[in-house]
C-alpha positions as CSV (number, residue, x, y, z in Angstrom):
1,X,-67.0,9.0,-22.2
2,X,-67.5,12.4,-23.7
3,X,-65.4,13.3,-27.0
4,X,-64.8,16.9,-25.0
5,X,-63.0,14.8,-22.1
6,X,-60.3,13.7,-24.4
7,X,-60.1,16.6,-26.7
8,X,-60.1,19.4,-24.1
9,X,-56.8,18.3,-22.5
10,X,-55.2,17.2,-26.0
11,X,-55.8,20.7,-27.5
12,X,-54.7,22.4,-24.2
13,X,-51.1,20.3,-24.3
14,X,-51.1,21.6,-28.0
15,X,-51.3,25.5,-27.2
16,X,-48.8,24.8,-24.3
17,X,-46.5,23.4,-26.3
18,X,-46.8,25.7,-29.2
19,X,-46.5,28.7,-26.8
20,X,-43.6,27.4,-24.8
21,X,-41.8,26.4,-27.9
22,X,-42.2,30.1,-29.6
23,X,-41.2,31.2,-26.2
24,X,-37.5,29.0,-26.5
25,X,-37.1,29.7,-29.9
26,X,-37.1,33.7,-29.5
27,X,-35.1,33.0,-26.1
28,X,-32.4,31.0,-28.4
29,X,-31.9,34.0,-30.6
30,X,-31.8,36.7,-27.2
31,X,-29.7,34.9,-25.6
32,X,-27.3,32.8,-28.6
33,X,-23.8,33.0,-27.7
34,X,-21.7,32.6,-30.9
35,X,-19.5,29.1,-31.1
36,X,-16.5,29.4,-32.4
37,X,-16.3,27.2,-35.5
38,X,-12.9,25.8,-34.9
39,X,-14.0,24.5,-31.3
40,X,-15.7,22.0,-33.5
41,X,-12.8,21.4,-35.7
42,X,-10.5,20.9,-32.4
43,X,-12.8,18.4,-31.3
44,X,-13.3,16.4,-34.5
45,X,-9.7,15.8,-34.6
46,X,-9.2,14.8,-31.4
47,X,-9.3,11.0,-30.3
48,X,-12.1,11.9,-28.5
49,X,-10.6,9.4,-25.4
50,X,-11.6,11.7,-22.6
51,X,-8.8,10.6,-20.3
52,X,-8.2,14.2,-18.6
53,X,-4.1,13.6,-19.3
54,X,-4.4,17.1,-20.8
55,X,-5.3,18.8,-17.7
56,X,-8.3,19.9,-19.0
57,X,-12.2,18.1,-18.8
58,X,-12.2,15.7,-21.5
59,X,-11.9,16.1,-25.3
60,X,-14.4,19.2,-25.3
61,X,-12.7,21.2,-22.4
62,X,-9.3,20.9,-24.5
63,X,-10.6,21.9,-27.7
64,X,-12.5,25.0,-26.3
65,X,-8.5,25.5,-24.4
66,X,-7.0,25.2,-27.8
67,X,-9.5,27.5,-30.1
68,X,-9.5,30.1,-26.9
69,X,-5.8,30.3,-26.7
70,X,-5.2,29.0,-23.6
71,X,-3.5,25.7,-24.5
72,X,-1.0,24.5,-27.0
73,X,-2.2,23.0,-30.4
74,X,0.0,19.8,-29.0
75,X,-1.8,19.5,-25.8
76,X,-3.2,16.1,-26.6
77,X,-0.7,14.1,-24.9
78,X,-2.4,10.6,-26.3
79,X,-3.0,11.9,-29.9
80,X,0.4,12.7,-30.2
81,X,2.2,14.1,-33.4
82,X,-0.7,13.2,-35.7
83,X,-2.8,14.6,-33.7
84,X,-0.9,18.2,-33.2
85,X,-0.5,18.4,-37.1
86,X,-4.1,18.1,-37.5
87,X,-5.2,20.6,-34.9
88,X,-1.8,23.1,-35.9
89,X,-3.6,23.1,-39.5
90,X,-7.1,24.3,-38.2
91,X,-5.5,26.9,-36.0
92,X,-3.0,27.9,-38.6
93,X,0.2,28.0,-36.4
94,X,3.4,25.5,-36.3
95,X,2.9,22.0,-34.0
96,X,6.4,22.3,-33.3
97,X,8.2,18.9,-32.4
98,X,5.7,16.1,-30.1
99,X,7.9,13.5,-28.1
100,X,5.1,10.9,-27.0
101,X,5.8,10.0,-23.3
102,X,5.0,6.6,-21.2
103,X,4.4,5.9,-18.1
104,X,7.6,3.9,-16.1
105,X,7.0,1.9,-12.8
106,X,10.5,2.9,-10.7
107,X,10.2,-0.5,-8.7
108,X,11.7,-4.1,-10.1
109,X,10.5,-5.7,-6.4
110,X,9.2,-8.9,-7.4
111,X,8.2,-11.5,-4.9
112,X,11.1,-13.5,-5.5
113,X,13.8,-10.2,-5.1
114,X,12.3,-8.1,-2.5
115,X,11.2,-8.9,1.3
116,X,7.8,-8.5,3.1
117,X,7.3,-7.6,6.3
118,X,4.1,-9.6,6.8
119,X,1.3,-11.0,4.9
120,X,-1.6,-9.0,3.5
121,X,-4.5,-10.9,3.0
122,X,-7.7,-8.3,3.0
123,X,-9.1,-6.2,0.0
124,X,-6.6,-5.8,-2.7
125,X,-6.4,-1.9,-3.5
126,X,-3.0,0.2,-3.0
127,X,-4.5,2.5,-1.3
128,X,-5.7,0.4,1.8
129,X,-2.6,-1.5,1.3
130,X,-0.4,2.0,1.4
131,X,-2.2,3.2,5.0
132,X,-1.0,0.7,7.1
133,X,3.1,0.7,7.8
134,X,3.1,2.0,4.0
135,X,2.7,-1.5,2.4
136,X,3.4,-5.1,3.0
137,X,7.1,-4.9,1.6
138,X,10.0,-4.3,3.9
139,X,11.2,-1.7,1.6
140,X,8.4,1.4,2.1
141,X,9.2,3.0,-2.0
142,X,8.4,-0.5,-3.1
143,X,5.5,-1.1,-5.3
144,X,2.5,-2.5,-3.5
145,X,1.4,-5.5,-5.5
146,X,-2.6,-4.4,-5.2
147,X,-3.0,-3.0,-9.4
148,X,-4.8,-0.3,-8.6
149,X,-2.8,1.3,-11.1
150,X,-4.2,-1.5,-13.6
151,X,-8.0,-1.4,-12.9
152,X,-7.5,2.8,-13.8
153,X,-5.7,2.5,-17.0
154,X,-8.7,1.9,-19.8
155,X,-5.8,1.2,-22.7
156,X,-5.1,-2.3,-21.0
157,X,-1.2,-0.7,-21.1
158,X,-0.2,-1.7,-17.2
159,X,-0.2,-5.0,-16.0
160,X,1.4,-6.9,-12.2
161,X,4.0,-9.4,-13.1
162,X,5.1,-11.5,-10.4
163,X,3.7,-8.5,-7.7
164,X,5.0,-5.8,-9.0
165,X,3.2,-3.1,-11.9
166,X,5.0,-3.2,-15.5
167,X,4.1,-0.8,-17.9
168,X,3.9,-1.6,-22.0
169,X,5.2,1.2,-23.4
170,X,4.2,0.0,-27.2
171,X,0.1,0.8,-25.6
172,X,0.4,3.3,-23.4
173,X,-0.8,6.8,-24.0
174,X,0.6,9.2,-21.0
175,X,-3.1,9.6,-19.5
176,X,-1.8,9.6,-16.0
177,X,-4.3,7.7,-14.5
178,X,-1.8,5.3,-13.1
179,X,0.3,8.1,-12.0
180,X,-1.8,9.9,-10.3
181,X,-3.6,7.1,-8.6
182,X,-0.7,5.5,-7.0
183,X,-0.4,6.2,-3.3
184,X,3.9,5.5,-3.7
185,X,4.0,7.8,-6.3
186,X,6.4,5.4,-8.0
187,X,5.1,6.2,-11.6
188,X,6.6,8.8,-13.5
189,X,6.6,9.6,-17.4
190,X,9.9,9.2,-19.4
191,X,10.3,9.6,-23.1
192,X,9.8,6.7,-25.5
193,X,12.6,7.0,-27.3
194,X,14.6,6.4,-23.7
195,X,15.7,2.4,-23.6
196,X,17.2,3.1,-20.1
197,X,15.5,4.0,-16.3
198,X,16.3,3.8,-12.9
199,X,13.6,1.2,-11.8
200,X,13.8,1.9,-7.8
201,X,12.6,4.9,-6.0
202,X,14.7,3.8,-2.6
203,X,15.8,6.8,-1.0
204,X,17.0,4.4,2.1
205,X,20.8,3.9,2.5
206,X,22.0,1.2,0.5
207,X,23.0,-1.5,3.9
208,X,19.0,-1.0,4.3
209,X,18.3,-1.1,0.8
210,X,20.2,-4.4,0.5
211,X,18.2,-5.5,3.3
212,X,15.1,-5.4,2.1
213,X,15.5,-5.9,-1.7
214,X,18.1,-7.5,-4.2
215,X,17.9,-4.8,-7.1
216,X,17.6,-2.1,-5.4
217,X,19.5,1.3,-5.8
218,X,22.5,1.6,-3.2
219,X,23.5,4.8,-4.5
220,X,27.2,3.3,-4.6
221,X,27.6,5.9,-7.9
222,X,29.7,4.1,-9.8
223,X,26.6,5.0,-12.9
224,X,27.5,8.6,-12.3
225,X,31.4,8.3,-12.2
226,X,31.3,6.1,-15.6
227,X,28.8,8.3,-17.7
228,X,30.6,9.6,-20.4
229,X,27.6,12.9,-21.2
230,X,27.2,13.4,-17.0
231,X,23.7,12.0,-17.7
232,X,23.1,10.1,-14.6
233,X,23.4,11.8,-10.7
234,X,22.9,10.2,-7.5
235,X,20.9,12.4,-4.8
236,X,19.7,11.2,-1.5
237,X,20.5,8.1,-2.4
238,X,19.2,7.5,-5.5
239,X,20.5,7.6,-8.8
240,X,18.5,9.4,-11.7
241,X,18.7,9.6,-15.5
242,X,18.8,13.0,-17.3
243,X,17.2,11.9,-20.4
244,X,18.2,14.9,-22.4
245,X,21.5,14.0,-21.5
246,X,21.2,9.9,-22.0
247,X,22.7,8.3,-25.2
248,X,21.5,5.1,-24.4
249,X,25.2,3.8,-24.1
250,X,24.3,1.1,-21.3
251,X,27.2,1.7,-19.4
252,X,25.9,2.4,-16.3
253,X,24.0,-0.8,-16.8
254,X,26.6,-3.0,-17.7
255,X,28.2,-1.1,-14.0
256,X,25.2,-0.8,-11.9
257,X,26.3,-3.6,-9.1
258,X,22.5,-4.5,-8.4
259,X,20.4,-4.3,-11.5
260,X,18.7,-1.5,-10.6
261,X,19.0,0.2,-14.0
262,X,16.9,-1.2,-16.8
263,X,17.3,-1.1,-20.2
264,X,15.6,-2.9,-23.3
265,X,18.9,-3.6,-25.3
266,X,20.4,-6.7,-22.8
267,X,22.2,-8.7,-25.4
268,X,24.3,-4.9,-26.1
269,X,24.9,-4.5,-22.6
270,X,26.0,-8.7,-22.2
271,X,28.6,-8.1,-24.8
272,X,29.9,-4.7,-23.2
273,X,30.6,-7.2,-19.6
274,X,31.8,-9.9,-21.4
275,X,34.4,-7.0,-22.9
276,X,34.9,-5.9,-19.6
277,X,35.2,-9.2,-18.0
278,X,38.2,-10.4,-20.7
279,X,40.0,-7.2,-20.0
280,X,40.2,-7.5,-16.3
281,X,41.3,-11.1,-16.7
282,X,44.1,-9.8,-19.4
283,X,45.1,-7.5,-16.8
284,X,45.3,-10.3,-14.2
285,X,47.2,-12.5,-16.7
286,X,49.5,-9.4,-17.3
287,X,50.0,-8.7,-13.9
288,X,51.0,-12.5,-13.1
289,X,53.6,-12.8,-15.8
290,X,54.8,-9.3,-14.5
291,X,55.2,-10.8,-11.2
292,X,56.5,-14.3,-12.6
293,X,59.1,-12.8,-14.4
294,X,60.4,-10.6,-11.5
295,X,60.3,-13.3,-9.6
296,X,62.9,-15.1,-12.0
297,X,64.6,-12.2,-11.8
298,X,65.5,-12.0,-8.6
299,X,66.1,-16.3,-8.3
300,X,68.5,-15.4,-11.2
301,X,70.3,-12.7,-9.6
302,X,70.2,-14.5,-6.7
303,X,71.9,-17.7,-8.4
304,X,74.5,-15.3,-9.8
305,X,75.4,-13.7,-6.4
């Protein structure tokens, strides 16, 4: 084989290359579009989790949002406060006050407290489960059991108990993914710092919610009519929390006739029945000595006529 065979193509690829790359190198300085230097400051201090909770697509679409104006230095929902202090600094304006939000799962209809209407036995995904008669569950707002919600949520913060989703609220970041894959749409965000949520998204009656589940909502509101800060409303049928209102008293747990209200603080809310349970039987006692007494009244009287 001839040396020219090998070096003819070899020094060809080398002009090519040389021309093409003078070519890109003067077509990088025509055509350079200036970077805004903070874009990269946004982006190094974000958590760089791509999740999309912020509306925007990924880490990179954010921090272009955020150096451009068009979105709020807190705009990382997962980075949270940290987070908005860091990027508030690069942009040079105030964070202002970050309440970190989790996701809550408004359904407590386990296998042992709520009814099927038949078996489901195919491919377990909500969303099949969801298209036929809305779910295997007599009640159709109840959870479906499948965890699509789990396979979505990449911070391992949603898990099925006992067939129905349960969110840990010490892992979870607000990224939505649950939320917005659920075909109930029985996921909602609720603050934190709230220890108390309606866990039922019934909008049935409550004869048919009593039907088809034991801790469901009956809108009876007897929540609403022993709120003390008008925190708590029932509409069709339902009873919901204002959480700007909500003091975290536990009444309207300690009232709630089914358990459809959760709260984290059950020993408080023990003690506040246990109250209520010794005053209604004071009141019984007081009521029978009432009546005993008027009863010796009247034999006495009688005795004395």
């Amino acid at each position: 084989m001839e040396l020219s065979t090998i070096l003819t193509p070899v020094v060809f690829l080398g002009i090519a290359g040389a021309f093409f790359g003078v070519v890109l190198s003067i077509a990088s300085k025509v055509f350079y579009v200036e970077v805004d230097p903070k874009v990269a400051e946004v982006r190094e201090a974000l958590p760089g989790a791509n999740c999309g909770a912020c509306g925007f697509p990924g880490c990179d679409g954010l921090a272009e949002a955020i150096a451009s104006g068009k979105a709020p230095v807190n705009g990382c929902v997962i980075g949270g406060a940290d987070t908005a202090e860091k990027v508030s600094h690069i942009m040079g304006v105030n964070a202002g006050n970050v309440d970190r939000n989790v996701a809550v799962v408004h359904c407590q209809g386990s296998c042992n407290k709520a009814k099927n209407k038949y078996d489901y036995n195919d491919l377990v995904d909500c969303r099949l489960i969801a298209d036929y008669q809305q779910g295997a569950k007599a009640c159709n707002f109840g959870c479906c059991g499948g965890g699509t919600c789990v396979s979505v949520c990449e911070f391992d913060a949603i898990h099925m108990v006992n067939g129905v989703a349960v969110v840990d609220k010490e892992k979870c970041v607000a990224c939505m993914k649950c939320i917005n894959i659920c075909p109930k749409k029985i996921i909602s965000l609720r603050p934190y710092k709230s220890k108390t949520v309606v866990e039922c998204k019934s909008l049935d009656l409550g004869k048919v919610v009593r039907t088809n589940c034991s801790i469901g909502c009956i809108g009876c509101g007897i929540c609403e009519k022993n709120c003390p800060k008008d925190a708590i409303h029932v509409e069709n049928n339902l009873a919901s929390i204002d959480y700007s209102k909500c003091i975290n008293c536990g009444i309207c747990v300690s009232k709630c006739p089914t358990g459809a209200i959760y709260c984290e603080y059950p020993e408080r809310v023990e003690k506040m029945k246990q109250k209520e349970k010794e005053k209604k039987e004071k009141e019984r006692q007081a009521k029978l000595a009432e009546a005993q007494a008027k009863k010796a009244e009247a034999e006495k009287e009688k005795v004395n006529a």
